[in-house]
KOLMI-221483 format. One record per atom (N, C-alpha, C): residue in three letters; residue number from 1; x negated, z negated, y. Coordinates in steps of 0.2 Angstrom, whole numbers, plus 5000, padded with zeros to 4 digits. Layout:
! residues N
{'Ala',NUM,{X,Z,Y}};
...
***
This chain:
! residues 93
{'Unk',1,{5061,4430,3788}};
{'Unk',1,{5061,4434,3783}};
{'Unk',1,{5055,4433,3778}};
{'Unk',2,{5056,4430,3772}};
{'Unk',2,{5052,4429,3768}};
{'Unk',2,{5048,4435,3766}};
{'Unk',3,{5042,4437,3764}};
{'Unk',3,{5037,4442,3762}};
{'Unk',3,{5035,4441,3755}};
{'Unk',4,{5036,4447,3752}};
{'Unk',4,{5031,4444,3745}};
{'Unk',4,{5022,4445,3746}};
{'Unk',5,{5020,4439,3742}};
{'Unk',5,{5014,4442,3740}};
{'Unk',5,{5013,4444,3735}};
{'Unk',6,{5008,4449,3739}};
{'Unk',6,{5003,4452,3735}};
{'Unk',6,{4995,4454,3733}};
{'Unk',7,{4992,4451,3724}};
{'Unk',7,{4987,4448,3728}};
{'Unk',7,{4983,4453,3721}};
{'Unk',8,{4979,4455,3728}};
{'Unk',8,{4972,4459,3723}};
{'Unk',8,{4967,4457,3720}};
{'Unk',9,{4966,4462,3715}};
{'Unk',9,{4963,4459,3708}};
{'Unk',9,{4955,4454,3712}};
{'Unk',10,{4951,4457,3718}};
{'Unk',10,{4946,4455,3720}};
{'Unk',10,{4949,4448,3723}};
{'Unk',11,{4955,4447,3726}};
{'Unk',11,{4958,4440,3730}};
{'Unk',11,{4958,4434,3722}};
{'Unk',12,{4960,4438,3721}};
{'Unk',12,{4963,4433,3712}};
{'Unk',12,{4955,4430,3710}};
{'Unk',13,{4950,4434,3707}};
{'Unk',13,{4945,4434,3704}};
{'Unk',13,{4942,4428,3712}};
{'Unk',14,{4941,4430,3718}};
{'Unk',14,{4938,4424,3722}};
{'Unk',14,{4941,4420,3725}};
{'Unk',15,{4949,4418,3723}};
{'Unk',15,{4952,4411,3723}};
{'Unk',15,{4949,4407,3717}};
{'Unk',16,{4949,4409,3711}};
{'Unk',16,{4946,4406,3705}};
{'Unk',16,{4942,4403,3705}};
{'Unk',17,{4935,4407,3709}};
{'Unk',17,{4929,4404,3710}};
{'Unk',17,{4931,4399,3715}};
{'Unk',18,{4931,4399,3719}};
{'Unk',18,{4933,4394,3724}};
{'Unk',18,{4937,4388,3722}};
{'Unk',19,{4941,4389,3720}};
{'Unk',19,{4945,4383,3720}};
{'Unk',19,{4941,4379,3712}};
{'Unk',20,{4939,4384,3708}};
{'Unk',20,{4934,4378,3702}};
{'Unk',20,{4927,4375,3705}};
{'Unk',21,{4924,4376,3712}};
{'Unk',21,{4921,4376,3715}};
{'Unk',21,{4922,4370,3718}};
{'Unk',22,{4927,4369,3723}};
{'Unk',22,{4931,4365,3727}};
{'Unk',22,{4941,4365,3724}};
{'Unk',23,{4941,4358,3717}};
{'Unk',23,{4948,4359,3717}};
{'Unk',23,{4953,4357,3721}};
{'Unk',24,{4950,4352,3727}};
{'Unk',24,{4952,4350,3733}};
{'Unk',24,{4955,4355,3737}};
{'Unk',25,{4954,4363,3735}};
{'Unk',25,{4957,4366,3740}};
{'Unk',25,{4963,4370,3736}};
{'Unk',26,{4964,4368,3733}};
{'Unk',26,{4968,4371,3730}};
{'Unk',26,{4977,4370,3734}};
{'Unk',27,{4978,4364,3734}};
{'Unk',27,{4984,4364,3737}};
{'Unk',27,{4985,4368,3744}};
{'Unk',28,{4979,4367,3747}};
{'Unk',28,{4977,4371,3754}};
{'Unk',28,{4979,4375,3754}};
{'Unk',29,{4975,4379,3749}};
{'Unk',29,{4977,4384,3747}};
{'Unk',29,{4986,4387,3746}};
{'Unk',30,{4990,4385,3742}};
{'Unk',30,{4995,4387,3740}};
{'Unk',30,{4999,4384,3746}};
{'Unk',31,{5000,4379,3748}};
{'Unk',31,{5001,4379,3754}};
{'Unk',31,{5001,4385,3762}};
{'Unk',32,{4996,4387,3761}};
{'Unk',32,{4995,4392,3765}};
{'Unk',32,{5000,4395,3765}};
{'Unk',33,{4997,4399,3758}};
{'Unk',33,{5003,4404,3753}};
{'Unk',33,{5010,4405,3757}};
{'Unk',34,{5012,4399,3756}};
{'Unk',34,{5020,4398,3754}};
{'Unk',34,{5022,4398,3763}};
{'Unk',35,{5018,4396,3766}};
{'Unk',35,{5018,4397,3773}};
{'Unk',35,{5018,4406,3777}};
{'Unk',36,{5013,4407,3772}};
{'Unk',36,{5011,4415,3775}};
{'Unk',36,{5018,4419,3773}};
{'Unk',37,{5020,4417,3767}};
{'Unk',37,{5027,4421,3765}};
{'Unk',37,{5031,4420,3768}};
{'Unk',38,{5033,4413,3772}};
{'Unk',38,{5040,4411,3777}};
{'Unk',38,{5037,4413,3785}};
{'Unk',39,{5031,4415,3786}};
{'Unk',39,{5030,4415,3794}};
{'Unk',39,{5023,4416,3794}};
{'Unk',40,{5023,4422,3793}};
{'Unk',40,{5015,4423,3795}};
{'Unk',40,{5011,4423,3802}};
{'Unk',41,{5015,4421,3803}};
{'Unk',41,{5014,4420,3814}};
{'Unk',41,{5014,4412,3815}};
{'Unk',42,{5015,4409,3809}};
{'Unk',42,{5015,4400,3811}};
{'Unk',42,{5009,4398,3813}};
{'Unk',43,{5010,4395,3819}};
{'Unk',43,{5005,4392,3826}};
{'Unk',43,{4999,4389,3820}};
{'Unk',44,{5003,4387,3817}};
{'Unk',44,{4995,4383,3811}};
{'Unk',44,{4992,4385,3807}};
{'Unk',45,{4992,4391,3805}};
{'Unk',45,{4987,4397,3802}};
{'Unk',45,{4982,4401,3806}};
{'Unk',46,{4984,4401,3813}};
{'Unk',46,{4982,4405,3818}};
{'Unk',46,{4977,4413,3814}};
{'Unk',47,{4984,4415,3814}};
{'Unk',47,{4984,4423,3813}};
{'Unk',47,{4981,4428,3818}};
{'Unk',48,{4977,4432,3815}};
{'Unk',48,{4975,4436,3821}};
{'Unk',48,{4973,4441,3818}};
{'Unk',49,{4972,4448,3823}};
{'Unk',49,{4971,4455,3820}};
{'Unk',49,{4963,4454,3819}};
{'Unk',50,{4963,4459,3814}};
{'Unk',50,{4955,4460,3814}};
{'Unk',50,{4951,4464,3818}};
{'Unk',51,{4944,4467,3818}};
{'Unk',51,{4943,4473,3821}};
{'Unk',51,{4938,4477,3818}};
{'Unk',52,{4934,4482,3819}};
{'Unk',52,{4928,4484,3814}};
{'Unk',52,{4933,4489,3807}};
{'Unk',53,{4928,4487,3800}};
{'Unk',53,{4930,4489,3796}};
{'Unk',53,{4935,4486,3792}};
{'Unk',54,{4939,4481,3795}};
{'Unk',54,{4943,4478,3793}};
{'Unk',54,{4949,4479,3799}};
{'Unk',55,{4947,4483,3804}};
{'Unk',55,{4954,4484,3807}};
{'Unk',55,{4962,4486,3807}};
{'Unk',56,{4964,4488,3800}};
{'Unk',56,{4971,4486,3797}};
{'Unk',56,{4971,4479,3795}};
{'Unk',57,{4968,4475,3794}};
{'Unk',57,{4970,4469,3792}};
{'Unk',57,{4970,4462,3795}};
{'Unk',58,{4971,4457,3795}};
{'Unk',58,{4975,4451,3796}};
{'Unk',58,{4970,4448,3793}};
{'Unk',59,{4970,4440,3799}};
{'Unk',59,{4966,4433,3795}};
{'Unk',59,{4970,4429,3797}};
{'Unk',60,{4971,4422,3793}};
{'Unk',60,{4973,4416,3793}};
{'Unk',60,{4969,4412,3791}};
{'Unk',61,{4971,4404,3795}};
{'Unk',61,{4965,4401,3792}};
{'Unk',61,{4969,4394,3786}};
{'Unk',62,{4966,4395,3781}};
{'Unk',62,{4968,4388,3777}};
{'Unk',62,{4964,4381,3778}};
{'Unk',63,{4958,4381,3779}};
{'Unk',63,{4955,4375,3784}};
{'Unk',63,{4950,4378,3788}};
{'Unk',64,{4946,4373,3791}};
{'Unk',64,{4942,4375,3796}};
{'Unk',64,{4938,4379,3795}};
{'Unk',65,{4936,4381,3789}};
{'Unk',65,{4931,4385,3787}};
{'Unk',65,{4933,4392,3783}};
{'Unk',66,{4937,4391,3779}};
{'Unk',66,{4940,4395,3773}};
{'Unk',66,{4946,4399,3775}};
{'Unk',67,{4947,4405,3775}};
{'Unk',67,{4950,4411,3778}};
{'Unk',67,{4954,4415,3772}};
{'Unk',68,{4959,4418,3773}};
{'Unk',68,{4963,4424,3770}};
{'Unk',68,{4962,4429,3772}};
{'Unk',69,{4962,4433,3773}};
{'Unk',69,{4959,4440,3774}};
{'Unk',69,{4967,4445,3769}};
{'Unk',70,{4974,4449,3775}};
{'Unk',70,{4978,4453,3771}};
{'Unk',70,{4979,4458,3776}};
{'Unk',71,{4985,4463,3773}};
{'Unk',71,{4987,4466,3777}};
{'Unk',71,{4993,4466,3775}};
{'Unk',72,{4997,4470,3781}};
{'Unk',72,{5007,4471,3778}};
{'Unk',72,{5005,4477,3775}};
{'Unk',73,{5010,4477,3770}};
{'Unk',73,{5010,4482,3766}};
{'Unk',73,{5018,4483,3764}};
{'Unk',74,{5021,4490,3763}};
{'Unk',74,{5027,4492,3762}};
{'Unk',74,{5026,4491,3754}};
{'Unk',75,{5034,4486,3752}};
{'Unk',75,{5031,4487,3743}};
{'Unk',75,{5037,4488,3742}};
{'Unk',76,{5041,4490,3737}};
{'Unk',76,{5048,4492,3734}};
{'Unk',76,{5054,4493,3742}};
{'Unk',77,{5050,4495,3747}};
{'Unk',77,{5056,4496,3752}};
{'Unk',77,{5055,4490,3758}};
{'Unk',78,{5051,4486,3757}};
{'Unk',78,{5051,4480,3760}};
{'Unk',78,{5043,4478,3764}};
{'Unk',79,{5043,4474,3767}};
{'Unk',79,{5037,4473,3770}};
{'Unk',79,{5034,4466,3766}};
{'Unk',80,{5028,4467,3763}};
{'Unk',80,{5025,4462,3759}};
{'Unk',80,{5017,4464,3762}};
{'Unk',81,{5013,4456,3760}};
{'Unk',81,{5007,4455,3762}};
{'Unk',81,{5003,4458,3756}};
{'Unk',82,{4999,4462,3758}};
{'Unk',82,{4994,4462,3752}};
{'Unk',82,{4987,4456,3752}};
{'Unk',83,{4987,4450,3751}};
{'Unk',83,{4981,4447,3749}};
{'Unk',83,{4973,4450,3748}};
{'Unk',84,{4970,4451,3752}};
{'Unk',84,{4964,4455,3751}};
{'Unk',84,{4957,4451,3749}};
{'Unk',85,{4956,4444,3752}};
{'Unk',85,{4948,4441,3751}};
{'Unk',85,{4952,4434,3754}};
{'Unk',86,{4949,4428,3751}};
{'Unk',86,{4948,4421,3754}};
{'Unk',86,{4942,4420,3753}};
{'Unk',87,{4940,4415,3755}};
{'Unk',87,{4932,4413,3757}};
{'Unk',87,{4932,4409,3764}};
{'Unk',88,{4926,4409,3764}};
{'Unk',88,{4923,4407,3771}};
{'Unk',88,{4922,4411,3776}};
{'Unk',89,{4920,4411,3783}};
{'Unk',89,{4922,4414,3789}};
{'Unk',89,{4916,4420,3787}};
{'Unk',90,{4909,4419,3785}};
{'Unk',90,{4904,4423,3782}};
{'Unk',90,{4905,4429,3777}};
{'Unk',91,{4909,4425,3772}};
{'Unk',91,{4909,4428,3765}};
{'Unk',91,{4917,4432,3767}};
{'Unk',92,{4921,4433,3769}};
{'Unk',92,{4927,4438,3770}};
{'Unk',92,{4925,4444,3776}};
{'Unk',93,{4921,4441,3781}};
{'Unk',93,{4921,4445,3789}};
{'Unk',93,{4912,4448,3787}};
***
């Protein structure tokens, strides 16, 4: 079951910086994406709950260092990820 994303104005605003930052991440990055939309349980994002003040939400990893940071969210009757923060393991957690 394919998901849409969904992506918050603070996700948008720090993918921008990041990837003019590092344009190398960019495909990393969209790649993810299109991964998290087909299967957000696929072995090679290694998905996991969060806990704390981020206990509604979900991480996946784009490389070794750099993270997504969403949750499932109900959008038009369907279950869609809301995109909340990318960054590094320090700057999202």
């Amino acid at each position: 079951m394919k998901r849409q994303l969904l992506k918050s104005s603070s996700f948008g605003r720090t993918a921008k910086r990041i990837i003019k930052k590092n344009p190398d991440l960019l495909n990393s990055i969209q790649t993810t994406l299109e991964l998290l939309s087909e299967d957000a349980f696929h072995p090679s994002l290694k998905t996991h709950k969060l806990k704390g003040n981020l206990e509604n939400s979900w991480a996946c990893s784009v490389t070794y260092s750099v993270r997504i940071v969403f949750e499932f969210v109900d959008y038009l009757d369907n279950e869609a990820i809301l995109l909340e923060a990318v960054g590094t393991h320090d700057e999202v957690y």
